[in-house]
C-alpha positions as CSV (number, residue, x, y, z in Angstrom):
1,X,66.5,103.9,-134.7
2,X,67.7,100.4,-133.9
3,X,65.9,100.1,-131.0
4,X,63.0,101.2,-132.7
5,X,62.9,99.0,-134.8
6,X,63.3,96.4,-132.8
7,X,59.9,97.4,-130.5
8,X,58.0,97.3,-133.9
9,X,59.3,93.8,-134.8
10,X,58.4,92.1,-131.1
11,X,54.9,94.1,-131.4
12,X,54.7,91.8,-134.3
13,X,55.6,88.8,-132.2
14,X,58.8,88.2,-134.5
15,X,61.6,88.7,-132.5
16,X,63.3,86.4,-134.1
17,X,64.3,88.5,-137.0
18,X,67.4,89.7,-135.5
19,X,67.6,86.4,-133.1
20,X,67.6,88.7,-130.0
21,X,65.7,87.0,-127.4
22,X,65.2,87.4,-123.5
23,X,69.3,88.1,-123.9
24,X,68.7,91.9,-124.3
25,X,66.8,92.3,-121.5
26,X,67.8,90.0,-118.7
27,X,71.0,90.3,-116.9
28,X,73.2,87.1,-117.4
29,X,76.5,86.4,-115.6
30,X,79.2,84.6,-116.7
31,X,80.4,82.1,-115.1
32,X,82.0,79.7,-116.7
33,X,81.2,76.3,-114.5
34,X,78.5,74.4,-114.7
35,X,76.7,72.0,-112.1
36,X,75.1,69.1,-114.0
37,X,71.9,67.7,-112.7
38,X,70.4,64.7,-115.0
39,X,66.8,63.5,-114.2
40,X,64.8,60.9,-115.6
41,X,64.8,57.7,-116.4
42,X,65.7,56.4,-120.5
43,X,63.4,53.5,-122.1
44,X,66.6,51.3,-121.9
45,X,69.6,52.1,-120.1
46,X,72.2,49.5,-120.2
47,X,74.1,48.9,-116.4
48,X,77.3,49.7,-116.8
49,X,80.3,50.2,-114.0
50,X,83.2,52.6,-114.1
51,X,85.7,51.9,-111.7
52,X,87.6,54.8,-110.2
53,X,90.9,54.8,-112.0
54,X,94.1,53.7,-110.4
55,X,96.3,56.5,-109.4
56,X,93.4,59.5,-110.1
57,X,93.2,60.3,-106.9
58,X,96.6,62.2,-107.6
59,X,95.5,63.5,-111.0
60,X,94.0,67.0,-111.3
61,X,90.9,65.3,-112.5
62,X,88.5,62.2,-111.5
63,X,88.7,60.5,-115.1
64,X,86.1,57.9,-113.9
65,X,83.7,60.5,-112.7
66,X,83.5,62.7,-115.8
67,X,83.5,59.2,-118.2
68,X,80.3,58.1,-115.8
69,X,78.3,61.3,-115.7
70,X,79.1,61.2,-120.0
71,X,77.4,58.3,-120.0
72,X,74.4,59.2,-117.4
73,X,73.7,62.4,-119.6
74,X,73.7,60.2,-122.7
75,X,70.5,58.6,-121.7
76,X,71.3,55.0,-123.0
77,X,73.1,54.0,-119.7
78,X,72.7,53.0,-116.1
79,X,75.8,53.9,-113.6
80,X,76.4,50.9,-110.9
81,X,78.8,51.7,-108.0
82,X,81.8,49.9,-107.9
83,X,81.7,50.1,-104.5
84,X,85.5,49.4,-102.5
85,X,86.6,47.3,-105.6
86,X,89.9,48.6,-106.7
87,X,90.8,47.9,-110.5
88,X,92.9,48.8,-113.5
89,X,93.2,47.9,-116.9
90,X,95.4,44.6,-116.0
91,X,93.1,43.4,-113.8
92,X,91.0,40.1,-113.7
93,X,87.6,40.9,-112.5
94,X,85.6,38.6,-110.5
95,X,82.8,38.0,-113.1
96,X,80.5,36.8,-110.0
97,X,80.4,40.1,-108.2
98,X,79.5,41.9,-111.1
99,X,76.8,39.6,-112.4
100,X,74.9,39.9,-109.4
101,X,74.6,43.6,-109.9
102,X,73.5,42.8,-113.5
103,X,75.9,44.9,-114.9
104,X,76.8,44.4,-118.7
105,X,79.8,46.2,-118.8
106,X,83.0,46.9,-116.8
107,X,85.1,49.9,-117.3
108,X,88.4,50.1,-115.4
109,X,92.1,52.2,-115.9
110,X,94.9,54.3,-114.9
111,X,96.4,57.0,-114.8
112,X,100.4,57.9,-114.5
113,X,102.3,60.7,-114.4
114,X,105.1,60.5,-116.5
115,X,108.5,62.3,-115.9
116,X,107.8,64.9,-118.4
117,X,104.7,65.6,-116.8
118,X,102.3,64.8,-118.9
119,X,99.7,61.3,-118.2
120,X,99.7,58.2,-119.4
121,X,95.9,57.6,-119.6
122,X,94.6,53.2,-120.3
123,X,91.6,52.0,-119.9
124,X,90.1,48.6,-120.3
125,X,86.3,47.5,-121.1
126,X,84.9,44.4,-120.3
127,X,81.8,42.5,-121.7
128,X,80.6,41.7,-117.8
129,X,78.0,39.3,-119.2
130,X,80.5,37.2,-121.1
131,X,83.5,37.9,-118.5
132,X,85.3,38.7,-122.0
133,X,87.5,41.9,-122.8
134,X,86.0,43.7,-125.5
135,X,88.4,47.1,-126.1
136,X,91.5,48.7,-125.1
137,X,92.1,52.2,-124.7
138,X,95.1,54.5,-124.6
139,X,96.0,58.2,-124.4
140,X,99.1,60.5,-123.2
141,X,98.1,63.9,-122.4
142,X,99.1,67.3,-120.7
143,X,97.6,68.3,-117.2
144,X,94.9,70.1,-119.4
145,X,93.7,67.6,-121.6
146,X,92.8,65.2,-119.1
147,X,89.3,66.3,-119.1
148,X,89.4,66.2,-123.0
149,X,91.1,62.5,-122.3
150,X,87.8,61.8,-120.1
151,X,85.5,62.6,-122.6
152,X,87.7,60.8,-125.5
153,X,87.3,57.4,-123.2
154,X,83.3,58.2,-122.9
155,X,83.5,58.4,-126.9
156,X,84.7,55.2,-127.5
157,X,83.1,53.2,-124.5
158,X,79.6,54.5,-125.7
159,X,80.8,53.6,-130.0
160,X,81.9,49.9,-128.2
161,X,78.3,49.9,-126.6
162,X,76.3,51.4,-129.0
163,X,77.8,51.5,-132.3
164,X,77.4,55.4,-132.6
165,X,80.0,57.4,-132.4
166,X,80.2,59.2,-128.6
167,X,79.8,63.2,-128.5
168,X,81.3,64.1,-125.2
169,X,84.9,65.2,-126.7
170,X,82.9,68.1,-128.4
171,X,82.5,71.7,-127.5
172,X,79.5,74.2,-127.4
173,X,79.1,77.8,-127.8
174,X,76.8,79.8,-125.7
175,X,76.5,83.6,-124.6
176,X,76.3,85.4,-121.3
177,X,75.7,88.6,-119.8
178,X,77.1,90.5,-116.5
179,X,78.2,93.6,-115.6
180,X,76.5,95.0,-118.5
181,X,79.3,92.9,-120.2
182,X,78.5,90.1,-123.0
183,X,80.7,87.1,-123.4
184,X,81.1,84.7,-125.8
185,X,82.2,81.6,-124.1
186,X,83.4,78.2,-125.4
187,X,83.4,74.9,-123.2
188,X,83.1,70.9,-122.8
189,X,80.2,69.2,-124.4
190,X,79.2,69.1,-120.3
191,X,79.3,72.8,-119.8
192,X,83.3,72.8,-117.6
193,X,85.9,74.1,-118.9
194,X,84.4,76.8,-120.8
195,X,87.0,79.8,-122.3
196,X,85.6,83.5,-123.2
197,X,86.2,83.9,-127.0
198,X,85.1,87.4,-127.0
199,X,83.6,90.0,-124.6
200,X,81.6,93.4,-125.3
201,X,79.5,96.0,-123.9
202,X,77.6,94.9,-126.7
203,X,75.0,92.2,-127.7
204,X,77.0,89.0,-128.8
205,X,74.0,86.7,-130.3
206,X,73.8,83.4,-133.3
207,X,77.3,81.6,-132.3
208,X,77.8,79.3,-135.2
209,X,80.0,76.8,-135.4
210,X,82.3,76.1,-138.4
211,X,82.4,72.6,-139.9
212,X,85.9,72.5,-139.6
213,X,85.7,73.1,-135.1
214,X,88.4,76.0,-135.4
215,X,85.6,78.9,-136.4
216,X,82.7,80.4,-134.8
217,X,80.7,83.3,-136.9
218,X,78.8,85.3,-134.8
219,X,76.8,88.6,-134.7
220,X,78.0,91.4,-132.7
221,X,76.4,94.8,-132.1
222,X,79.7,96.3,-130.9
223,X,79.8,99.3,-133.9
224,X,76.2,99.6,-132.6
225,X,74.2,97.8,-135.7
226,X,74.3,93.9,-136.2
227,X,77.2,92.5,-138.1
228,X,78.4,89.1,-139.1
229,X,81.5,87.9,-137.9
230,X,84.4,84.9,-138.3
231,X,86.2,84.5,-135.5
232,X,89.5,81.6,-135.3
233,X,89.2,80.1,-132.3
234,X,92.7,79.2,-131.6
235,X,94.5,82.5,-132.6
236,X,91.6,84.9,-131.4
237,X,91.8,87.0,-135.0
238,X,88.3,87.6,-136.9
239,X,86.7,89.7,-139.6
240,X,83.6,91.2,-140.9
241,X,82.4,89.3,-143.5
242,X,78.8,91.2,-143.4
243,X,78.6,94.7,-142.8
244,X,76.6,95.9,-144.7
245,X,73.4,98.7,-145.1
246,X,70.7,97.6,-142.6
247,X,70.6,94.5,-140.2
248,X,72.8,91.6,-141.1
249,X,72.1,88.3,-138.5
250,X,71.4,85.0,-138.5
251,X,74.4,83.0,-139.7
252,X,75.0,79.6,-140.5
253,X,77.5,77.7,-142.4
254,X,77.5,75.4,-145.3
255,X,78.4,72.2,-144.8
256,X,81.6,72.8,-146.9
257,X,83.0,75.3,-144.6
258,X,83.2,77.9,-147.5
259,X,80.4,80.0,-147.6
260,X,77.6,81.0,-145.0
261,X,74.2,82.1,-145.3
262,X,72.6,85.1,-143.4
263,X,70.1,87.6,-143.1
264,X,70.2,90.5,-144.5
265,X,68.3,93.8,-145.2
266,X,70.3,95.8,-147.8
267,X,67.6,95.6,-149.8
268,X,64.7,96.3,-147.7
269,X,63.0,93.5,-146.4
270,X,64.7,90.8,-144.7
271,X,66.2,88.2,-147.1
272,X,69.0,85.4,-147.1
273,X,71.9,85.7,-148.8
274,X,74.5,83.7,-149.4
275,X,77.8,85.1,-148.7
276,X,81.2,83.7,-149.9
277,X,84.0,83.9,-147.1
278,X,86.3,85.0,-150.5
279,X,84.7,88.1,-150.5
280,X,83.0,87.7,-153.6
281,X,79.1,89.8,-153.8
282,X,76.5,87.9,-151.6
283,X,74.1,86.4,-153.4
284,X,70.3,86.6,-153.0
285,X,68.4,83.5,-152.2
286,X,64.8,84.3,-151.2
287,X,62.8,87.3,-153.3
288,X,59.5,86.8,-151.0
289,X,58.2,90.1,-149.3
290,X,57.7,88.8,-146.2
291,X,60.7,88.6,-143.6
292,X,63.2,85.2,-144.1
293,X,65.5,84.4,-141.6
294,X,66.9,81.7,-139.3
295,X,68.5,79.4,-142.4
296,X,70.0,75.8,-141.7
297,X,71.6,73.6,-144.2
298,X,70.9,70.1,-144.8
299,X,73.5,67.8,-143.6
300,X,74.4,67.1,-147.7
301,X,74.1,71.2,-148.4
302,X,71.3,70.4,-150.7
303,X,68.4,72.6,-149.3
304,X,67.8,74.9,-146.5
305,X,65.3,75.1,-143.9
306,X,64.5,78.6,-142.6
307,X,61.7,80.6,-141.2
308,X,59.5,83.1,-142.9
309,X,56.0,85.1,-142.3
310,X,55.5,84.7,-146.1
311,X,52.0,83.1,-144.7
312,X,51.3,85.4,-142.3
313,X,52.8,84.0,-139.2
314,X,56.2,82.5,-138.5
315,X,56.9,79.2,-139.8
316,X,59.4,76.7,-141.4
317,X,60.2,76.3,-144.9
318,X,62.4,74.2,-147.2
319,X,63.9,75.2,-150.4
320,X,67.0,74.3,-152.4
321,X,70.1,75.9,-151.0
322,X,70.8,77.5,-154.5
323,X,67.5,79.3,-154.2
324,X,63.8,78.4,-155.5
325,X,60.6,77.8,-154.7
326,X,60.1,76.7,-150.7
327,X,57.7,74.5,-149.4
328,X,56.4,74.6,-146.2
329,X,57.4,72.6,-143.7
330,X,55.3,73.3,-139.9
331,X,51.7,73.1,-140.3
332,X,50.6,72.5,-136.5
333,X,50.4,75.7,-134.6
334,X,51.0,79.4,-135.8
335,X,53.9,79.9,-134.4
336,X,57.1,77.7,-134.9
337,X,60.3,79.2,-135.3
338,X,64.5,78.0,-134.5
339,X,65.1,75.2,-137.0
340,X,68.2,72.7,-136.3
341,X,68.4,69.7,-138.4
342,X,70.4,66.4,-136.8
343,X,73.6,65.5,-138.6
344,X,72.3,62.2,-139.9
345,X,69.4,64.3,-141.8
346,X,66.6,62.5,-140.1
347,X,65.4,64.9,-137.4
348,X,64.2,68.7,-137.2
349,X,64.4,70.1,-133.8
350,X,62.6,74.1,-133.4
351,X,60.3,75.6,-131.5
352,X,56.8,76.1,-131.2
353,X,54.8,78.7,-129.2
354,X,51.2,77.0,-127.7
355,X,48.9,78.7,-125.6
356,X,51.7,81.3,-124.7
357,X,54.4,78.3,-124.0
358,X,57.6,77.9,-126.1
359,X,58.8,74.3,-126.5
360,X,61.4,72.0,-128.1
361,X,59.6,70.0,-130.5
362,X,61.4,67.0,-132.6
363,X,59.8,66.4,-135.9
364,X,60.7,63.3,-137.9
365,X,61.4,64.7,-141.5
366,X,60.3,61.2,-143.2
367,X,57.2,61.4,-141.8
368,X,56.5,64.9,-141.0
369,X,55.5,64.0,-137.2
370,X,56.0,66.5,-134.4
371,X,55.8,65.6,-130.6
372,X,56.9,68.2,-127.7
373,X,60.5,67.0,-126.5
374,X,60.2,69.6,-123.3
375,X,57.4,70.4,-120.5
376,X,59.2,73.8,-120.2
377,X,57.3,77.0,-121.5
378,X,60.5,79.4,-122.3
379,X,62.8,77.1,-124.5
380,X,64.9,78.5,-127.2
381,X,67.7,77.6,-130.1
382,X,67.7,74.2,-130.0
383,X,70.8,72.3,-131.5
384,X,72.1,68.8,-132.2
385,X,75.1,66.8,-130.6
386,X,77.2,65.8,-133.8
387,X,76.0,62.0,-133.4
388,X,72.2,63.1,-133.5
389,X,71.5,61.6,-129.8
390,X,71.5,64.6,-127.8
391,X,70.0,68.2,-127.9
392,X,71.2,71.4,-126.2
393,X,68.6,74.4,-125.5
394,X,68.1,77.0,-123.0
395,X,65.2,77.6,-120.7
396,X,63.9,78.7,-117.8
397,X,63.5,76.4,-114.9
398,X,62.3,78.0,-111.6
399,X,63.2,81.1,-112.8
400,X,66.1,81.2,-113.5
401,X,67.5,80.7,-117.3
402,X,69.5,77.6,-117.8
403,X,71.3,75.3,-120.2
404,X,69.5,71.8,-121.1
405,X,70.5,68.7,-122.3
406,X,67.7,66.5,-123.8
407,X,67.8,62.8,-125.2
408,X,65.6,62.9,-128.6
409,X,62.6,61.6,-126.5
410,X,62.3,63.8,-123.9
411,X,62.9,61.1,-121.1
412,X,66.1,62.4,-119.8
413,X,67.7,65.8,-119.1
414,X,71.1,67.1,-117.8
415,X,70.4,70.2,-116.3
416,X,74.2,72.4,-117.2
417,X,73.4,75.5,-114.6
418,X,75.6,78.3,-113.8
419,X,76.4,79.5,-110.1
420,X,73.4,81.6,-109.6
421,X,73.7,82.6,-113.6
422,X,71.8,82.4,-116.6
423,X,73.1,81.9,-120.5
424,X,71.4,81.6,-123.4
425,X,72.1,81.1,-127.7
426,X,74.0,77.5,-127.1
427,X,75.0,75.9,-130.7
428,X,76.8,72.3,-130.4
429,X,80.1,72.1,-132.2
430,X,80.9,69.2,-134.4
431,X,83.4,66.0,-133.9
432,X,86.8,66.9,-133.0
433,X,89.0,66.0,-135.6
């Protein structure tokens, strides 16, 4: 019946009632590495060097490596080669050397292994234009948090740079298939490191993540319909917290942590409800008779964005998160579908089919402009870094699926490709706490 139902919703060119894409019928296998490829070339990149860290080379991991290919992926910076120079955070650089490479900044550190075993982790960053210290940085971590220390560094050289808070110390969500196997996986903001959270025979599609970082909700076919789940990251436990008559997809949390919004058909009809995580009776949202789906909250939990046919094709509305009247929000094209709304409230990011292509597109909500972020034509789910500088989607390059990285205009892309694997349904996870 399921299945069924299903046909009849893609012969309507919706599929995106139940959020199943390509992932039901392509064969994607897990593996949890990632090879990152970045190309392009950012409107301003400022030339920065990251020496190689004293001691690394008997560490588990190259901290200078990962904190350079952070700031390559960001966009906003140009990696210069240190070349034989060998420094630490105590060292007094020869301003002259650097100058002539034009480089603006000078990273440099250690890294010690203490007698309990865990790593003393300081960095230092210079102003190479000034030949002035600028920031100090210092961490003491386990074997397996020197990655997580990498990307911590990254974060703050690219706030002292920039401003902005950094987004490498975050996670993302994504889902695979292989073996006929479907698996939930959690990893680094750069695609290593990733952890299966849950595997099934069954579809696992919509991660979501929690604005607290310690809870994914998800929706699993596993009793062989689409339910909502919670799921707690660090002791594995979840629940059901929609189950009931029909389909119930699409989930996203409210910005206070308590509540989420789905899609459900208990009713007939496809509607959003809001659903208390107390266990208290959803409550109904949208009374259209058209199919509503896909809701995001506004950063403040104000309004949701959301897609509906209510006009006869698939396209992106706003109404108050309490429920009301919507307003459309897509006008260009009849086909536009996967909101995600930046952190900082000024960006929508979804995608639009044209002339048979599907592409990110990046509208600026002040203004209501749309341009193309993508020259791919089989993008899906974009989603935000937590400092609203970055985007994460899947495609298809070459044919093969794959996991992108985009800066907001397009200009570059990190490539995050599995070994000969696909994945798909990536959501960003906020800011470490």
């Amino acid at each position: 019946m399921l299945h069924m139902k299903l046909l009849s919703i893609r012969s309507k060119c919706l599929p995106w009632l139940l959020a199943l894409p390509a992932l039901l019928l392509c064969g994607l296998p897990a593996w949890a590495q990632f090879r990152v490829e970045v190309t392009g070339v950012g409107m301003t990149q400022l030339p920065v060097v990251v020496a190689p860290f004293k001691g690394e080379a008997q560490s588990p991991q190259k901290m200078a490596a990962i904190v350079q290919a952070d700031l390559e992926r960001s966009g906003q910076f140009k990696g210069l080669s240190a070349g034989s120079a060998q420094l630490d955070e105590v060292s007094r650089p020869d301003w002259s050397v650097w100058r002539q490479l034009s480089a603006e900044a000078l990273l440099a550190g250690s890294v010690t292994r203490l007698a309990d075993g865990r790593f003393d982790i300081r960095a230092r960053l210079w102003d190479a234009v000034k030949g002035q210290e600028k920031a100090d940085f210092r961490d003491t971590v386990v074997a397996a948090d020197l990655r997580l220390s990498a990307h911590r560094i990254a974060d703050w050289v690219y706030q002292q740079l920039t401003g902005v808070p950094g987004a490498f110390a975050t996670r993302i969500a994504y889902v695979t298939k292989s073996s006929g196997r479907y698996t939930l996986w959690v990893a680094d903001s750069d695609g290593e490191g990733a952890k299966a959270a849950l595997s099934s025979p069954e579809p696992i599609i919509s991660p979501s993540w929690a604005p607290n970082g310690a809870q994914l909700a998800y929706v699993s076919f596993e009793s062989r319909k689409p339910v909502v789940y919670v799921h707690e990251l660090l002791t594995g436990q979840r629940r059901a917290v929609a189950n009931f008559k029909g389909s119930n997809s699409a989930p996203t949390w409210a910005p206070d942590g308590r509540s989420l919004v789905a899609t459900l058909s208990r009713d007939g009809g496809s509607q959003l409800f809001r659903i208390d995580l107390n266990g208290a009776e959803p409550r109904k949202l949208t009374q259209a008779g058209s199919i509503n789906t896909e809701p995001v909250f506004t950063p403040d939990g104000s309004a949701l964005y959301f897609v509906s046919d209510r006009g006869g094709s698939p396209q992106i509305y706003r109404m108050p998160s309490q429920g009301g009247p919507a307003e459309r929000v897509t006008f260009s094209g009849s086909y536009n579908i996967s909101p995600a709304l930046s952190p900082d409230g000024r960006w929508m990011a979804y995608v639009a089919r044209n002339g048979g292509t599907f592409r990110v597109h990046l509208m600026d909500l002040s203004s209501g402009q749309a341009t193309a972020v993508t020259d791919t034509s089989s993008d899906e789910r974009p989603s935000f870094a937590p400092n609203s500088r970055l985007l994460v989607y899947a495609t298809v390059q070459q044919g093969q699926e794959a996991l992108m990285t985009s800066t907001l205009d397009g200009r570059v892309k990190a490539r995050l490709s599995g070994q000969g694997g696909d994945i798909r349904e990536p959501h960003w996870g906020p800011l470490r706490k």
